[in-house]
N, C-alpha and C positions, 0 to 999 in steps of 0.2 A: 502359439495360440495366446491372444490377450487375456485375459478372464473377466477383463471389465467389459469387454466388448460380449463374450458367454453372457457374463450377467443382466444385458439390458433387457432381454424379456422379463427378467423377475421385477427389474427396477419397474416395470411399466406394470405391471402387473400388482405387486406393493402399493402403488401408488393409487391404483384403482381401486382398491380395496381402502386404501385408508380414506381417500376421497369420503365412500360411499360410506365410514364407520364416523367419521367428523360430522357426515350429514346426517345420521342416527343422530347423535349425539347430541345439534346444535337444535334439534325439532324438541328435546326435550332438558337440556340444561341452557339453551340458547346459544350462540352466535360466541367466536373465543378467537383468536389473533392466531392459532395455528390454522384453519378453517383455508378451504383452496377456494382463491380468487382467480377467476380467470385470467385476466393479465398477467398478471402475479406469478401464475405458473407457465402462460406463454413465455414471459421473460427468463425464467431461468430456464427452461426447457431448450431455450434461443442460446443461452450461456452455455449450457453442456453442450450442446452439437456443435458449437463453435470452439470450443476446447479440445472438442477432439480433431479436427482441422485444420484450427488457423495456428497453433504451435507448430504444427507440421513445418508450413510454411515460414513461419517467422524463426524459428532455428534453425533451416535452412540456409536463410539469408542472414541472420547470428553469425555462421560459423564462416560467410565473406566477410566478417569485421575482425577477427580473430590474429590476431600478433603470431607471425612467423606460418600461418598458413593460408594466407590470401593476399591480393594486391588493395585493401579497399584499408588495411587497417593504419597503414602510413599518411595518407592521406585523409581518414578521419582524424586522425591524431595530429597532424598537421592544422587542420581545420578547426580543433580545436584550443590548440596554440595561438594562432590567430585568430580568433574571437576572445582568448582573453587577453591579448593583448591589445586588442580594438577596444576594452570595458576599461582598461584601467588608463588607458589616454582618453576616454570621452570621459571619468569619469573625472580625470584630472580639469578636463577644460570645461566639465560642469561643476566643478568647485570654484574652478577660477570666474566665471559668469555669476555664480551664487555670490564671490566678495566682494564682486564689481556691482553687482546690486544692493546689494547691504550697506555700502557705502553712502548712494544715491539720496534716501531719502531721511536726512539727516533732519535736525530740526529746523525748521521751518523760519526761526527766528532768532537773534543772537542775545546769548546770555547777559546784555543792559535789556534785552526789552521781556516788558511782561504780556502775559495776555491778554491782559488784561485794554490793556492799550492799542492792540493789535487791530488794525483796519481791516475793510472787506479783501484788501489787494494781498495783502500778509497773509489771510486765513486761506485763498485760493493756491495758495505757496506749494503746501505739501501736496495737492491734486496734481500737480504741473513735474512736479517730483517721482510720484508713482507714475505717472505717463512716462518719462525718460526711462523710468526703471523697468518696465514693460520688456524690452528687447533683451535686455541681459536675463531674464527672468526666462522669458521663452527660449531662448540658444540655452538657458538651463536645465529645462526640463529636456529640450530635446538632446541633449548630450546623454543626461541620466536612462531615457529611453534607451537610446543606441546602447548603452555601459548594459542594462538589464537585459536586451533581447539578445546580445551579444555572448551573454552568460548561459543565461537559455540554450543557447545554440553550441555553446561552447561543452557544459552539461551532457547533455545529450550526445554530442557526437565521441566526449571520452568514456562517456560511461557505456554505451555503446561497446566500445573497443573492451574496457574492463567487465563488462558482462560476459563477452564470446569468448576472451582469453582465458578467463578462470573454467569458465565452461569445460573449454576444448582442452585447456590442463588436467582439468582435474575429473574426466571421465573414466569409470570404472573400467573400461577397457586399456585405458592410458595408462592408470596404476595399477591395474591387476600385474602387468609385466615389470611391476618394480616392487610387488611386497616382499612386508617381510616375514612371513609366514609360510606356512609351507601350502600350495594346494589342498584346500578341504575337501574337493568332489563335490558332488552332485546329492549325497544323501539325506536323512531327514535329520540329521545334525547340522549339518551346513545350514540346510535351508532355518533349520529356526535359528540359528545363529545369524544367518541373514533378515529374516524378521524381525528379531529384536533389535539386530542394530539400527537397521531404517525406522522403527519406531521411536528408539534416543534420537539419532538426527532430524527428526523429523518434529519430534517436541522442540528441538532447538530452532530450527527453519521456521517454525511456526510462531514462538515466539519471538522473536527476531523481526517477524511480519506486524509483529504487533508495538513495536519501539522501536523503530527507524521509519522515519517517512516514508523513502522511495521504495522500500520491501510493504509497505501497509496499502498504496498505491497497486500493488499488484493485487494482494489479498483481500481489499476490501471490498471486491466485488461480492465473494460470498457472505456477504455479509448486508449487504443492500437490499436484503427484502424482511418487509416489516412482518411478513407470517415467517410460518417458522413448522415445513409438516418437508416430508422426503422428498418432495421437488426441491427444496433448497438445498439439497445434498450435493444436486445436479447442478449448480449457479456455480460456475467453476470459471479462473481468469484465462484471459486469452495473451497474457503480457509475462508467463514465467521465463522467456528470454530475457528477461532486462533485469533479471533479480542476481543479485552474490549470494546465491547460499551457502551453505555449510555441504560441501560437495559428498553427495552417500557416496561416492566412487571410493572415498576411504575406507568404507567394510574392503574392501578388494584388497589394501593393504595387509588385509590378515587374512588374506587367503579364501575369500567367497567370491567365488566366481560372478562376473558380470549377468550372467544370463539367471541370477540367483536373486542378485540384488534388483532387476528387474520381475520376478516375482513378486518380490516383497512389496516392491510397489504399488502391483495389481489389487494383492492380497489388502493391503494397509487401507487403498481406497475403498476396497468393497465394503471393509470392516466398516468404515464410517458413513457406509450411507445409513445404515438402519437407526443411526443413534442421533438421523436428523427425524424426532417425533413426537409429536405428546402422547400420544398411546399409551406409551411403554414406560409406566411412574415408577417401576426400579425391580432391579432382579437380584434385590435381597444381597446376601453377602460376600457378592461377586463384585459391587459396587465398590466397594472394598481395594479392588485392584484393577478394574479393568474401567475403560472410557466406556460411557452408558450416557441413556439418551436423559436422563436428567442432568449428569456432567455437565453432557455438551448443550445445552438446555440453558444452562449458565454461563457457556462462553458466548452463546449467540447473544446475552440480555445485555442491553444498554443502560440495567440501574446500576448507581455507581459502585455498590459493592461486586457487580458480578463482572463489571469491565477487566478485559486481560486476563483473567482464569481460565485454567484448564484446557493448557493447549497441548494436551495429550492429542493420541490417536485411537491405538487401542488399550494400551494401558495408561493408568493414572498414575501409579510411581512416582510419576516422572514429575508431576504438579507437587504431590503430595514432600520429595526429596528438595523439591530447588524454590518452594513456598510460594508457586500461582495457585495452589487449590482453592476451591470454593465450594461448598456443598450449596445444593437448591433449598431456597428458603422462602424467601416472599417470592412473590407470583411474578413471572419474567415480562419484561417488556421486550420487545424484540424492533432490532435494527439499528440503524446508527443512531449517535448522539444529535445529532443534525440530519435529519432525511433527506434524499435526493430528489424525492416526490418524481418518478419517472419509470418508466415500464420500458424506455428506447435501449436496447442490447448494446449499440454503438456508446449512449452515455452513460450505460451503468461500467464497459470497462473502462472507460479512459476517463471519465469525471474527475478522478481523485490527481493521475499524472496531468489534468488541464488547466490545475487549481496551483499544482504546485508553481507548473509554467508561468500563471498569471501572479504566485507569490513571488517565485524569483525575478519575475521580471520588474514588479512593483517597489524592489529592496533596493536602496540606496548603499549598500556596503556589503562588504564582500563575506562577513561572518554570520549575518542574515541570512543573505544567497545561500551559502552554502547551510545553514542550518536547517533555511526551508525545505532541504533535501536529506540530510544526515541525522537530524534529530529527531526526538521523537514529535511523532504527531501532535501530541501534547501540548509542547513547546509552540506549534505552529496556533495551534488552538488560542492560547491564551496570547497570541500575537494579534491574532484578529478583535479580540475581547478589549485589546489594548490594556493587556498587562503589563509592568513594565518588569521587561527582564524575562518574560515567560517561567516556564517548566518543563521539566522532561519525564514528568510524574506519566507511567501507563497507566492511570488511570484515567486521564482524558485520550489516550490514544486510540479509540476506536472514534474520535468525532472527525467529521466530515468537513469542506468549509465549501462544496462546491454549489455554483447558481442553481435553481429548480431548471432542468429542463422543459 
């Protein structure tokens, strides 16, 4: 039995109720950014049914990419290989076209003559120059293409592989047969010892999500709508096959059985739907230790003190011991740093892996490429800004860089 599946008549039911208490509220303090829009809440409502579904399917097909248990991973990984070795011969013979042009339009006139003296036939010189240079210029840019989309392709087809290997390694039923602990059973020791571990991993996966690119690509769906009321609890991604997490199958290692740590899971998300709210301004000196809907109130906000804090779940500990905390202070703005401005379910999940696409594909060297993927979002941020050199500060890493749909 799921329990999140148990839960969705309360979820619907919360919901309607907070609806109708927002609508109290805004007839007499006016109109406030948690407030249910309808779009708004079609779109995440479209996000939660699809999450419970389209993972289904996409870890399915995950675990034909998977190293030593399918025919599909050799040949992605092949496929791979060869795309980057197609990036680094184009990008070679686009460097070679780039010094063949560079060359080209030299100066115009030799070092006895001034400009001074220079005829109308002289001054047509360098025009006659950039036209030759035209061809070398084009075979350059089109080399740099092939070297980016080639990466692209290259990207995608190993990470692919390094996604379903780690997966299918490191599943709690895969290490429950290798800990090193003795069987804990099924009682209410085990299981809170299985709660609290998936609650530390889970603060780590989360943060994690929040300072590396292609992990924040997945997470920032929930994070894509500018209100901020218990339908966005529901805004969940449909792309956790592409992610390396910090595998929970490790509780298994000390002895908590898989069908525990699948609890816990249950248990973890139900915990966090209620503490997506403004209702609820705080429950006194519980605040203290547990994730509360003003916490998380603060992880949702886009001002820049409240960016990357509090990636608790249900306790806060966890912020409070490794220094993401944030207590609510000034009043939250909510959503990205850059908005998507889009309501389409198809572009609020894959907007952020679209942007990456078109950044790696855009980079002329290979430390770029790969950084538009590995670094923190931050870094990519202050790329578009044209910084030079960027940063990997999580404080710019909840911003966005994709087109309005």
């Amino acid at each position: 039995m799921d329990l999140t599946v148990v839960a969705i008549p309360g979820f619907f039911a919360s919901m309607g109720y907070e609806a109708w208490w927002l609508d109290r509220r805004a007839k007499t303090e006016g109109p406030s950014p948690v407030d249910y829009e309808r779009n708004d809440t079609l779109a995440s409502l479209a996000m939660g049914t699809g999450s419970l579904f389209i993972p289904l399917v996409t870890k399915k097909l995950a675990q034909n990419a998977a190293v030593g248990s399918s025919k599909w991973a050799k040949p992605l990984l092949g496929f791979a290989g060869a795309a980057a070795i197609t990036a680094v011969v184009a990008d070679a013979i686009g460097r070679s076209y780039d010094q063949k042009a560079g060359q080209l339009p030299q100066q115009a006139f030799t070092t006895s003559e001034s400009e001074d003296n220079l005829g109308s036939a002289d001054q047509s010189a360098p025009a006659a120059d950039q036209t030759a240079d035209l061809p070398n210029r084009r075979w350059a840019r089109r080399a740099k293409k092939i070297a980016g989309n080639s990466v692209v392709a290259g990207i995608a087809a190993g990470g692919l592989v390094a996604a379903s290997t780690w997966a299918a390694q490191t599943s709690a039923q895969k290490l429950f047969k290798k800990r090193l602990l003795p069987d804990l059973g099924n009682g209410p020791l085990a299981l809170g010892a299985a709660i609290l571990g998936w609650d530390f991993v889970y603060y780590w996966n989360h943060r994690f999500m929040h300072e590396t690119r292609f992990m924040w690509a997945i997470h920032v769906v929930h994070h894509s709508s500018e209100k901020y009321n218990l339908s966005t609890a529901l805004r969940q991604t449909w792309a956790d096959s592409l992610g390396l997490f910090v595998p929970y199958g490790l509780l298994s290692l000390l002895g908590i059985r898989p069908e525990l740590i699948e609890t816990s899971r249950q248990i973890n998300l139900i915990y966090q739907y209620w503490i997506h709210t403004d209702a609820i301004r705080s429950i006194g000196p519980l605040e203290e230790v547990l994730n509360t809907a003003s916490h998380h109130r603060v992880h949702h906000g886009k001002n820049k003190q409240y960016l990357d804090r509090n990636h608790g779940s249900i306790l806060i500990i966890w912020d409070r011991l490794f220094g993401t905390f944030e207590r609510e202070d000034e009043p939250v703005i909510y959503g990205l740093t850059t908005n998507i401005d889009t309501f389409n379910p198809l572009r609020i999940a894959a907007h952020e892996h679209d942007q990456i696409r078109k950044d790696v594909a855009a980079a002329d060297n290979w430390h770029d490429r790969l950084s538009y993927v590995f670094r923190g979002p931050g870094w990519a941020y202050s790329q578009h800004r044209g910084v030079p050199g960027g940063e990997d500060s999580p404080i710019e890493s909840t911003a966005v860089f994709a087109t309005t749909a």
